[in-house]
C-alpha positions as CSV (number, residue, x, y, z in Angstrom):
1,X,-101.2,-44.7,-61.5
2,X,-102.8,-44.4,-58.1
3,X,-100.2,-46.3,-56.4
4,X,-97.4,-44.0,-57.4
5,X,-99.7,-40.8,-56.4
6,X,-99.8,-42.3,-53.1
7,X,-96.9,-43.0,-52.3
8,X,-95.4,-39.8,-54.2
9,X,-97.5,-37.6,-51.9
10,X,-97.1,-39.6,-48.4
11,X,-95.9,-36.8,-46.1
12,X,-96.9,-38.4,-42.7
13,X,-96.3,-41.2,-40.5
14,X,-100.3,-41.5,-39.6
15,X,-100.7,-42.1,-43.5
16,X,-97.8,-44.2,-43.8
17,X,-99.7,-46.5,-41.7
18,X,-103.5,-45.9,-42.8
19,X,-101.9,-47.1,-45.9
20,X,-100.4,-50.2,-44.5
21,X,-103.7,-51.0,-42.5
22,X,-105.8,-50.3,-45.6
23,X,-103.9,-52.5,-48.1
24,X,-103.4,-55.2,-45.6
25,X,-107.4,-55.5,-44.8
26,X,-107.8,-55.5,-48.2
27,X,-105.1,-58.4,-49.4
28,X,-106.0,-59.8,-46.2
29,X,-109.8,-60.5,-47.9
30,X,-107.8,-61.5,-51.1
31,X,-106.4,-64.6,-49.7
């Protein structure tokens, strides 16, 4: 659900890639 609000809403390039940063730190911990 709050993956499809995100991207639904993404109106920006500057949130296009605070997304990108934000989900890569956080897989990035993953593995």
């Amino acid at each position: 659900m709050e993956n499809y609000e995100i991207w639904h809403t993404l109106s920006s390039n500057d949130e296009v890639e605070y997304m990108i940063m934000t989900a890569r730190n956080n897989f990035g911990e993953l593995t």
